[in-house]
Backbone as XML, in Angstrom:
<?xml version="1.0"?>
<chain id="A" units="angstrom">
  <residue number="1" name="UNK">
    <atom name="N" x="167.792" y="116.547" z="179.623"/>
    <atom name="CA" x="168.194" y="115.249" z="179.108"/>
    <atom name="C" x="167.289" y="114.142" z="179.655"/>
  </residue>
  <residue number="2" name="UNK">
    <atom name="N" x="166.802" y="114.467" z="180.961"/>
    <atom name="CA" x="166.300" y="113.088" z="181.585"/>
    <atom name="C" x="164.801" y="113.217" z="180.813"/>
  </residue>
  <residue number="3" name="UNK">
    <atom name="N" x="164.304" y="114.610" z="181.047"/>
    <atom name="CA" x="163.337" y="114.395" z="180.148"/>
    <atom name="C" x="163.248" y="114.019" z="179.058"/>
  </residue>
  <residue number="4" name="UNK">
    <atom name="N" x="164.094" y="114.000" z="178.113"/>
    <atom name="CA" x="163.748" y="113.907" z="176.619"/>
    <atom name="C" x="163.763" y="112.249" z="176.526"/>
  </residue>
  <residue number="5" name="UNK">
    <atom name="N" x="164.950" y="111.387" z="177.372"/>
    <atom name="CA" x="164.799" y="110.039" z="177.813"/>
    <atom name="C" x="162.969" y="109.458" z="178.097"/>
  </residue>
  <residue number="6" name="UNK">
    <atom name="N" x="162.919" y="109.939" z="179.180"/>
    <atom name="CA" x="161.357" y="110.304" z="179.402"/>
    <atom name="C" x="160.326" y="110.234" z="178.035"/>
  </residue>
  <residue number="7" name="UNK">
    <atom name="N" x="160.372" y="111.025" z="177.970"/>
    <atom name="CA" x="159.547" y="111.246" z="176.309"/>
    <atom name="C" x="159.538" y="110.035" z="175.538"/>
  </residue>
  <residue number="8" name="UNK">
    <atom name="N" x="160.774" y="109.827" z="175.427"/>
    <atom name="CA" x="161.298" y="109.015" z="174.635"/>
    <atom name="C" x="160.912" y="107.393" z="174.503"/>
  </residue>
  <residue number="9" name="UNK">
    <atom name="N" x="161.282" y="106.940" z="175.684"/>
    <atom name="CA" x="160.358" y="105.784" z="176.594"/>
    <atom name="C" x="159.053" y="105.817" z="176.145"/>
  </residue>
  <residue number="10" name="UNK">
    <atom name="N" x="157.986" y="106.692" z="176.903"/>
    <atom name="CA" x="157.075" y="106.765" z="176.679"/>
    <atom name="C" x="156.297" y="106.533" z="175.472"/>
  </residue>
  <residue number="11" name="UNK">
    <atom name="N" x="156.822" y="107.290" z="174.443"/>
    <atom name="CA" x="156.484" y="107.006" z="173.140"/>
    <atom name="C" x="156.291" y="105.579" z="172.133"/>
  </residue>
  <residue number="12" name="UNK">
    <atom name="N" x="157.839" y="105.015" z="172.630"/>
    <atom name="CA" x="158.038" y="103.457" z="172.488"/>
    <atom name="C" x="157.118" y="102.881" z="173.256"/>
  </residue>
  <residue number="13" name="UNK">
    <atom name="N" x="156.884" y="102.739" z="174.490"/>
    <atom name="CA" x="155.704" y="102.051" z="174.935"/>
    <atom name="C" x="154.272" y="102.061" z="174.117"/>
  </residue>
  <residue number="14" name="UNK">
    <atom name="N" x="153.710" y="103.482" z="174.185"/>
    <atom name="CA" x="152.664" y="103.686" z="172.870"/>
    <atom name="C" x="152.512" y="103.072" z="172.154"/>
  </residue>
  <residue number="15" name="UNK">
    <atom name="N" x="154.086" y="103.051" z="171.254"/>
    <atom name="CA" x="154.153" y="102.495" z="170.028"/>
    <atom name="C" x="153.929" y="100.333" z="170.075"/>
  </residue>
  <residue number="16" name="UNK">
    <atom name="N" x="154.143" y="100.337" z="171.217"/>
    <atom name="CA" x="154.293" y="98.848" z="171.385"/>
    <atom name="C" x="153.164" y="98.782" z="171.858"/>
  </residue>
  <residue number="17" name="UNK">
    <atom name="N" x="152.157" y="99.726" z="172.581"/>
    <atom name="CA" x="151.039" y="99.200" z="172.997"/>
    <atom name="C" x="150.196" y="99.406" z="172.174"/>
  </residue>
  <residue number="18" name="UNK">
    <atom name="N" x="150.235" y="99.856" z="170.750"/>
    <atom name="CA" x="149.151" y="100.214" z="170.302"/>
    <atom name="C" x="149.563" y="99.217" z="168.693"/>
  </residue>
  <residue number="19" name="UNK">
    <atom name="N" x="150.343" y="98.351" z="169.043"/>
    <atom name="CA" x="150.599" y="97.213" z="168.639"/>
    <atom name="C" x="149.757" y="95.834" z="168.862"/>
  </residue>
  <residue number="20" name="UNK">
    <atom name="N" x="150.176" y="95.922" z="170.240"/>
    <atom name="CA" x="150.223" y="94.887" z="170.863"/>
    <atom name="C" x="149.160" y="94.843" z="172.205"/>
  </residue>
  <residue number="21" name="UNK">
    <atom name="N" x="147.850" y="94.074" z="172.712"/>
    <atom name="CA" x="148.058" y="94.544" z="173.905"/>
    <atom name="C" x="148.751" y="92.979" z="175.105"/>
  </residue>
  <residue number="22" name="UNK">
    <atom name="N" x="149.535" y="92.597" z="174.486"/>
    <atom name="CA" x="150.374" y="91.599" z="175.280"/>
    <atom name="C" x="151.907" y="92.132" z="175.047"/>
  </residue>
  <residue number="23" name="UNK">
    <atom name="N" x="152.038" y="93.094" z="176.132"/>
    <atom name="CA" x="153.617" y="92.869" z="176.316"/>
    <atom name="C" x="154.421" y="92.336" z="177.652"/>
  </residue>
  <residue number="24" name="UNK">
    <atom name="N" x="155.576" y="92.888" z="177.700"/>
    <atom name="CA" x="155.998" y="92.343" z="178.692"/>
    <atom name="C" x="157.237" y="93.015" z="179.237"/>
  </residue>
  <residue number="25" name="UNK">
    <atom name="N" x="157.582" y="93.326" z="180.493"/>
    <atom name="CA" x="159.361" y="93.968" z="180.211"/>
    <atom name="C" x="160.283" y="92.443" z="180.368"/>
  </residue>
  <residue number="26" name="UNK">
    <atom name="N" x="161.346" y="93.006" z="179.683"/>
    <atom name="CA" x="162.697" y="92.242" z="180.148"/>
    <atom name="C" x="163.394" y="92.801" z="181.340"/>
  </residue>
  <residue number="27" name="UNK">
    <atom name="N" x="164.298" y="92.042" z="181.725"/>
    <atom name="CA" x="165.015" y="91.867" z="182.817"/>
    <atom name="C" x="166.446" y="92.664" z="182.355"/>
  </residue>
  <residue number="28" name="UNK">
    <atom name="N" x="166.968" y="93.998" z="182.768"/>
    <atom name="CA" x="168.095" y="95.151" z="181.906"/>
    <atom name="C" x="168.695" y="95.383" z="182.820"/>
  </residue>
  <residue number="29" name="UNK">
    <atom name="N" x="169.731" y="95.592" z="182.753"/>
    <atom name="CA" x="170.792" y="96.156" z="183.555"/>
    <atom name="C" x="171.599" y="97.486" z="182.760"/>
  </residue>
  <residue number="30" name="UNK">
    <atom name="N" x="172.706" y="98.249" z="183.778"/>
    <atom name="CA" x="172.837" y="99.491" z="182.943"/>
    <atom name="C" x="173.404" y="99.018" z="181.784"/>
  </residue>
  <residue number="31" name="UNK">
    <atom name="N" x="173.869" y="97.512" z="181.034"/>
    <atom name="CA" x="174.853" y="97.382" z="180.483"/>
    <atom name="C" x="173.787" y="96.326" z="178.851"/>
  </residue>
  <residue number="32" name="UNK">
    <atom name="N" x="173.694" y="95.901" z="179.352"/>
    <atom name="CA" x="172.350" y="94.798" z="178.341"/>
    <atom name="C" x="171.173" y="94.308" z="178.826"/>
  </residue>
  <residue number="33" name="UNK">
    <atom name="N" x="170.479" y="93.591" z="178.700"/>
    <atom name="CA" x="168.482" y="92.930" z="178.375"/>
    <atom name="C" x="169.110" y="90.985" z="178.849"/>
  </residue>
  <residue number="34" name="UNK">
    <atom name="N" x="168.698" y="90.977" z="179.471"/>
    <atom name="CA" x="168.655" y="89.285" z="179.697"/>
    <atom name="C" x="167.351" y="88.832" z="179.759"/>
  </residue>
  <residue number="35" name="UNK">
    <atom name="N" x="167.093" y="87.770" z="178.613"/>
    <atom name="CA" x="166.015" y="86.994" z="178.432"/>
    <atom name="C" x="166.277" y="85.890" z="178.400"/>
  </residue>
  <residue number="36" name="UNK">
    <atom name="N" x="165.627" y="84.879" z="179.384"/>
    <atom name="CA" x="165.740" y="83.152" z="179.348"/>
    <atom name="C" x="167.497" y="83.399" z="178.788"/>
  </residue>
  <residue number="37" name="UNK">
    <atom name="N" x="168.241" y="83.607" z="179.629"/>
    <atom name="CA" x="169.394" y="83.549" z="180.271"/>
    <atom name="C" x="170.110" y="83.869" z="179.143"/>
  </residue>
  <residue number="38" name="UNK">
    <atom name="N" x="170.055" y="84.113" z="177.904"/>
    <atom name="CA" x="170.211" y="85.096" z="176.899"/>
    <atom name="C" x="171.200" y="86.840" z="177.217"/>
  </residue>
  <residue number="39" name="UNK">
    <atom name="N" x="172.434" y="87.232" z="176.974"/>
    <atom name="CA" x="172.811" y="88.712" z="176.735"/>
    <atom name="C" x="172.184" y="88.844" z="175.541"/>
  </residue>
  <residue number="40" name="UNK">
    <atom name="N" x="171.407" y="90.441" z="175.654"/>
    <atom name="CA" x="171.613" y="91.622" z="174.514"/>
    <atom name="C" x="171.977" y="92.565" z="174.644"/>
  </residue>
  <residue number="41" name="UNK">
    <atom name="N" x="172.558" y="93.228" z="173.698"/>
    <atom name="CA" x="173.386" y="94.349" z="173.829"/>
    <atom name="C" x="172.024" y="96.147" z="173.702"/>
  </residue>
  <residue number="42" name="UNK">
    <atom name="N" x="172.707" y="96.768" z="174.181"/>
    <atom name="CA" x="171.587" y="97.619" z="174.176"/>
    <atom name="C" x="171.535" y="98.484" z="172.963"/>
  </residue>
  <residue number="43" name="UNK">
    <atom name="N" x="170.394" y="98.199" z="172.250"/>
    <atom name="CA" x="169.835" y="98.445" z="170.904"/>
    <atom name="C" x="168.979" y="97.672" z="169.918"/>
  </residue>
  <residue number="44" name="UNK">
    <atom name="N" x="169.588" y="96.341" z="170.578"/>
    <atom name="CA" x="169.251" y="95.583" z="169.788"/>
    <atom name="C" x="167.560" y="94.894" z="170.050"/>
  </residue>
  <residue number="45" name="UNK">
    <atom name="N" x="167.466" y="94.267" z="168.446"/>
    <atom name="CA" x="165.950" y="94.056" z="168.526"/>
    <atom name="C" x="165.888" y="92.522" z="168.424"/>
  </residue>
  <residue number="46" name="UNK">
    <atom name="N" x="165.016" y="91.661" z="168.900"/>
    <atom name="CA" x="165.376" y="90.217" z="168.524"/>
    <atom name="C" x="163.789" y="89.638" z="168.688"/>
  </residue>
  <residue number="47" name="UNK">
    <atom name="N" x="163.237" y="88.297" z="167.922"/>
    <atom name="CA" x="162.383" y="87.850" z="168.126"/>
    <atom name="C" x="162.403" y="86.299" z="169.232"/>
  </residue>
  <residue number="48" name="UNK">
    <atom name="N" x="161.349" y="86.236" z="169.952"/>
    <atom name="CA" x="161.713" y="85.155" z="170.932"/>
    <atom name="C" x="161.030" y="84.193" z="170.639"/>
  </residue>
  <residue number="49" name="UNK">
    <atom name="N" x="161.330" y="82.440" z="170.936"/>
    <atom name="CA" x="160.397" y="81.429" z="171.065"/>
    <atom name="C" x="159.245" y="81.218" z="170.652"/>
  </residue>
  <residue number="50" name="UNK">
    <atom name="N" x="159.050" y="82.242" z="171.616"/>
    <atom name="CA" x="157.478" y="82.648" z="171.499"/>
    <atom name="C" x="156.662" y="83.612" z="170.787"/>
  </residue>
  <residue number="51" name="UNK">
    <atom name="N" x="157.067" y="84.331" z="170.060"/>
    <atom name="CA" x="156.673" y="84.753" z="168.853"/>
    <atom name="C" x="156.840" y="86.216" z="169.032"/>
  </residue>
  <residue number="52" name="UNK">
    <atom name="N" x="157.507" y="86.381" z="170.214"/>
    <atom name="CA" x="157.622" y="88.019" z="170.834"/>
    <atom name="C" x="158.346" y="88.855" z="170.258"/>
  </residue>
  <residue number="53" name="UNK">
    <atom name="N" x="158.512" y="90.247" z="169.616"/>
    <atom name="CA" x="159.559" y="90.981" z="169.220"/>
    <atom name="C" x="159.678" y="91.813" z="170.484"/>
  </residue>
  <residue number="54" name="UNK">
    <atom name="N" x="161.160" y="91.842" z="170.589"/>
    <atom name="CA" x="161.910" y="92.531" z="171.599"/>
    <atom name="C" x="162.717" y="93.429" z="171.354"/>
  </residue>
  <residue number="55" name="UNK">
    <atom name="N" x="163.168" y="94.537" z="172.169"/>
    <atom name="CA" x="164.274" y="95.667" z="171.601"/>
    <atom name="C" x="164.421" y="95.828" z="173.282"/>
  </residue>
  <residue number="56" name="UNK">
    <atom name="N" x="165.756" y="96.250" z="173.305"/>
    <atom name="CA" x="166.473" y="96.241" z="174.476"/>
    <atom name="C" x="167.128" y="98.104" z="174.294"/>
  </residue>
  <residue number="57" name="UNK">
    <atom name="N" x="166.261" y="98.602" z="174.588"/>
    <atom name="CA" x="166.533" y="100.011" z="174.753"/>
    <atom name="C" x="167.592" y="100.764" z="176.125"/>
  </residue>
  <residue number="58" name="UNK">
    <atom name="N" x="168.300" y="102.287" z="176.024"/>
    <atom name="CA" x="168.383" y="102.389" z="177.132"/>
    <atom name="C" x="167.962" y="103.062" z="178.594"/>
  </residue>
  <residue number="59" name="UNK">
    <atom name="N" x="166.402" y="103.084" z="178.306"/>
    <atom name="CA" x="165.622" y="102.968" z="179.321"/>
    <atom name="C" x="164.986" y="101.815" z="179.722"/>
  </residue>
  <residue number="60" name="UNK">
    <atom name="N" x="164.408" y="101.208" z="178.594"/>
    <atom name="CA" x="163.186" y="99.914" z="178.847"/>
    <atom name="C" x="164.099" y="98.273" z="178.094"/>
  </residue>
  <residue number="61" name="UNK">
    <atom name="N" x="163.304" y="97.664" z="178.436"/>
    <atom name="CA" x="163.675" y="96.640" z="177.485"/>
    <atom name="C" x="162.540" y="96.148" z="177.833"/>
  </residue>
  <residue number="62" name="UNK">
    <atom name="N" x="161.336" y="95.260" z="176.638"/>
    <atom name="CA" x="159.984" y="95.231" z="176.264"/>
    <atom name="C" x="159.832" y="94.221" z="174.934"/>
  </residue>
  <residue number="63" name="UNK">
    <atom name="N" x="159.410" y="93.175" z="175.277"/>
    <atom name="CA" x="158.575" y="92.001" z="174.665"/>
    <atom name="C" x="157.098" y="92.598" z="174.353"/>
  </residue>
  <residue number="64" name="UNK">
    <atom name="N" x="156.897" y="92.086" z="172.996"/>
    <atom name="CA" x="155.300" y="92.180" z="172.691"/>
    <atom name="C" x="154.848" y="91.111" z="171.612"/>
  </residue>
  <residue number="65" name="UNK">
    <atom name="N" x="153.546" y="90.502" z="171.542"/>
    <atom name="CA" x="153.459" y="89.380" z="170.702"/>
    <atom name="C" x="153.434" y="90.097" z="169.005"/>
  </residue>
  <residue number="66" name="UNK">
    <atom name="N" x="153.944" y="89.572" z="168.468"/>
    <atom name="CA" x="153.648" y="89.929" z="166.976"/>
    <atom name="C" x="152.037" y="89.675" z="166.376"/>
  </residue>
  <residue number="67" name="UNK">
    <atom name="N" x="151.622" y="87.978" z="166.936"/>
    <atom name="CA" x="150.218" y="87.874" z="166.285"/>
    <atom name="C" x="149.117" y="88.243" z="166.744"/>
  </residue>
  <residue number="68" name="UNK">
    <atom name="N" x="148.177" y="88.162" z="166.182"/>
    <atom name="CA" x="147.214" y="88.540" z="166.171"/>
    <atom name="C" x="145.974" y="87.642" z="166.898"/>
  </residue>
  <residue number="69" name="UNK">
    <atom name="N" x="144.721" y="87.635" z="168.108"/>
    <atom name="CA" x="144.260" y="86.882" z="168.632"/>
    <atom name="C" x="143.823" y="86.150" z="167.089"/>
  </residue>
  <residue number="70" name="UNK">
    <atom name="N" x="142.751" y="85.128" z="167.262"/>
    <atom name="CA" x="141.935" y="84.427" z="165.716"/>
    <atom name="C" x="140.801" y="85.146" z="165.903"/>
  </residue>
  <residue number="71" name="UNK">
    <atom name="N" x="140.134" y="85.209" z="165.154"/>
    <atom name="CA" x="138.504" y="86.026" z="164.680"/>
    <atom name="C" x="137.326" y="84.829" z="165.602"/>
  </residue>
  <residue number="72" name="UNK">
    <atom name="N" x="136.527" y="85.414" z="165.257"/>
    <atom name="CA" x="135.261" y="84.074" z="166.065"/>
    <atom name="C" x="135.776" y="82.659" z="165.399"/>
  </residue>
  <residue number="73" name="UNK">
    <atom name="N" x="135.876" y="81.900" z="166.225"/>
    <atom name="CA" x="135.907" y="80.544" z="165.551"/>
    <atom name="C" x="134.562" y="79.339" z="165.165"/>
  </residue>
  <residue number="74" name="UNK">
    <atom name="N" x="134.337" y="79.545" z="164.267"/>
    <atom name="CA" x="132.543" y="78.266" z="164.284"/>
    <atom name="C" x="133.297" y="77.543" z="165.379"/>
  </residue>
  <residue number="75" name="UNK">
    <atom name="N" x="131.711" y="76.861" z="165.627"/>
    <atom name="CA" x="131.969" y="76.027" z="166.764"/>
    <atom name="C" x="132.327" y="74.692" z="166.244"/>
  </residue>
  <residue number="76" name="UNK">
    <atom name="N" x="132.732" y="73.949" z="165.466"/>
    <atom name="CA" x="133.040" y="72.728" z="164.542"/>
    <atom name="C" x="133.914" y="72.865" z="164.605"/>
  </residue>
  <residue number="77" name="UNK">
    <atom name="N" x="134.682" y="74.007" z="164.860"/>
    <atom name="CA" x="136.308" y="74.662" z="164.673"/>
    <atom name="C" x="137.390" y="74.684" z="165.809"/>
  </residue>
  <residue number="78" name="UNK">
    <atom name="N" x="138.560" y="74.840" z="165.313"/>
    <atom name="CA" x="139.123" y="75.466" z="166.866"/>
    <atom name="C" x="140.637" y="76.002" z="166.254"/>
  </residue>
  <residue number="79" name="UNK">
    <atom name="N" x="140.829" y="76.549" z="166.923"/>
    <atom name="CA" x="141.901" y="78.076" z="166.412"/>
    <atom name="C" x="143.254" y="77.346" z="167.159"/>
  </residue>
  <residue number="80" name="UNK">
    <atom name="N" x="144.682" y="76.828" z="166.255"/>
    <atom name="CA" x="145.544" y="76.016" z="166.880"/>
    <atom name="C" x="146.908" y="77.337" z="165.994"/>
  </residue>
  <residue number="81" name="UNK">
    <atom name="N" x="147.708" y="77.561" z="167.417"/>
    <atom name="CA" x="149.358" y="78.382" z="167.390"/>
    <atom name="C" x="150.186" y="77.665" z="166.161"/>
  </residue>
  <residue number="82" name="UNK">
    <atom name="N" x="150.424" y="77.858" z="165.366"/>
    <atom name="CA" x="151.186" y="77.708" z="164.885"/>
    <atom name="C" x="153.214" y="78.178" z="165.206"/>
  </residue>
  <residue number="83" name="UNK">
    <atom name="N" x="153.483" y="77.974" z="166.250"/>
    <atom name="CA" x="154.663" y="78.863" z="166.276"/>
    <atom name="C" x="155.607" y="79.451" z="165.507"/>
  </residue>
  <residue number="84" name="UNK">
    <atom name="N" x="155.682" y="78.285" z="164.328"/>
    <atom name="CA" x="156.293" y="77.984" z="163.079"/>
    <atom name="C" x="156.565" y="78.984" z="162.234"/>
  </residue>
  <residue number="85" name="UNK">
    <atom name="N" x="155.147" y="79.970" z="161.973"/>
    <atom name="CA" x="154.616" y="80.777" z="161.327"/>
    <atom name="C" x="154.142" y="82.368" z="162.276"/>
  </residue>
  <residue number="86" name="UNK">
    <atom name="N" x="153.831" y="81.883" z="163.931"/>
    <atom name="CA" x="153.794" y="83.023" z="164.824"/>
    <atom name="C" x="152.148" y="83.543" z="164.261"/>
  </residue>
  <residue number="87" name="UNK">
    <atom name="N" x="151.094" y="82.560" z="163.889"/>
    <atom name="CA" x="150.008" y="82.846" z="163.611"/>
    <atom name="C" x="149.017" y="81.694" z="163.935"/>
  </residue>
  <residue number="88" name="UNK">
    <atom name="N" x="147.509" y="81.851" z="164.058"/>
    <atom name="CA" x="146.571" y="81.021" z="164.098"/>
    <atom name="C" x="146.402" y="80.422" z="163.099"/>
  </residue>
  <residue number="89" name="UNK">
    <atom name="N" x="146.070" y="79.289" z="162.923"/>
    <atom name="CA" x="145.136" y="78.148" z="161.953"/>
    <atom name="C" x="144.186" y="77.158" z="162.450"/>
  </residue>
  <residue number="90" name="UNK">
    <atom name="N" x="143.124" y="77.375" z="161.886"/>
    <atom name="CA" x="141.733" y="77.206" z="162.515"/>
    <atom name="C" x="141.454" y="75.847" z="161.606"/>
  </residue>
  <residue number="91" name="UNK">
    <atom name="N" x="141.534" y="75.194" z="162.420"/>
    <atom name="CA" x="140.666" y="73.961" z="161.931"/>
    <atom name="C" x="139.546" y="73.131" z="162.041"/>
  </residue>
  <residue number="92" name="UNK">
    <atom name="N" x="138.999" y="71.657" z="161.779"/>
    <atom name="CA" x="137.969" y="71.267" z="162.225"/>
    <atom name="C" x="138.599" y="70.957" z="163.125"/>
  </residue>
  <residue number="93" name="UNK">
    <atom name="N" x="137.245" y="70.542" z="164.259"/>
    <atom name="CA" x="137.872" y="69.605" z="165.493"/>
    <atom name="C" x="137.744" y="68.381" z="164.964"/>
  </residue>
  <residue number="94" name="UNK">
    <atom name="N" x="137.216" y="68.011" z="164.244"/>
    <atom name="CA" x="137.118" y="66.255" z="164.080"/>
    <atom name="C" x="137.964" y="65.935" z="163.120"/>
  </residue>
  <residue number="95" name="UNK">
    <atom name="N" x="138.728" y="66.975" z="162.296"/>
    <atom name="CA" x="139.680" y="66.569" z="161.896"/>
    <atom name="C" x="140.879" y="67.580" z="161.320"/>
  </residue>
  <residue number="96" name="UNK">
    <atom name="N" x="142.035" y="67.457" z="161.983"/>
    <atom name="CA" x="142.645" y="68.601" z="161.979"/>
    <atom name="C" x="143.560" y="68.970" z="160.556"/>
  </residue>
  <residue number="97" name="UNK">
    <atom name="N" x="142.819" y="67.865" z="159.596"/>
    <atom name="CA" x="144.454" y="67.743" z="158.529"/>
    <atom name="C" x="143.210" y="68.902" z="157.450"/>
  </residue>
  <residue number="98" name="UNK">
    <atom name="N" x="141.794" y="69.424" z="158.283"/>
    <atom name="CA" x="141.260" y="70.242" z="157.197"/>
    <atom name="C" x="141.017" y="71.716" z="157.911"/>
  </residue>
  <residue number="99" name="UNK">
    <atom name="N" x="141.518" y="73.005" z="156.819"/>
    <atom name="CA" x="141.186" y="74.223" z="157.263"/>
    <atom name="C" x="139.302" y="74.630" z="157.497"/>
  </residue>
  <residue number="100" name="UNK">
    <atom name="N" x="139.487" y="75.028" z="158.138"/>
    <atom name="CA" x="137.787" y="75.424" z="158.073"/>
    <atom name="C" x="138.162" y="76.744" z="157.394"/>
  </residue>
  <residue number="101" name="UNK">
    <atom name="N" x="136.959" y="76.874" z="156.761"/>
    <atom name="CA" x="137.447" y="78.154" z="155.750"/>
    <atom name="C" x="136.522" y="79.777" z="156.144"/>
  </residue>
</chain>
């Protein structure tokens, strides 16, 4: 049993690292996942603030970013978080109301 737990874990990590390479653990007890002072129940999956998807397993509990870094940015440019959306948008620097394309 402990092994197959084992296994099990492991795999999910994989799977989140070969996602992601920004994760993170949460803070679990034998009972739920506490994030920024937040209960979850154990199973559950939730997205954070910060653009993180989380699942509160009962071995691990594990944050990872959903987006993606931005590609080279020209140098006229500069690559701004959107949180809104949980993605980059690259704009000019001299003026931000235009996409650089």
């Amino acid at each position: 049993m402990a092994q197959t737990i084992f296994v099990c874990a492991t795999l999910l990590l994989m799977a989140f690292d070969i996602c992601s390479d920004d994760c993170k653990f949460v803070m679990k007890t034998q009972r739920e996942c506490l994030k920024n002072g937040i209960s979850y129940s154990m199973g559950s999956m939730w997205k954070d603030e910060d653009c993180y998807s989380c699942y509160c397993g009962n071995v691990t509990a594990i944050c990872c970013s959903e987006y993606v870094q931005p590609p080279e940015v020209p140098r006229n440019c500069e690559a701004v978080f959107d949180r809104g959306i949980c993605t980059y948008k690259i704009y000019r620097k001299d003026n931000h109301d235009i996409l650089c394309n």
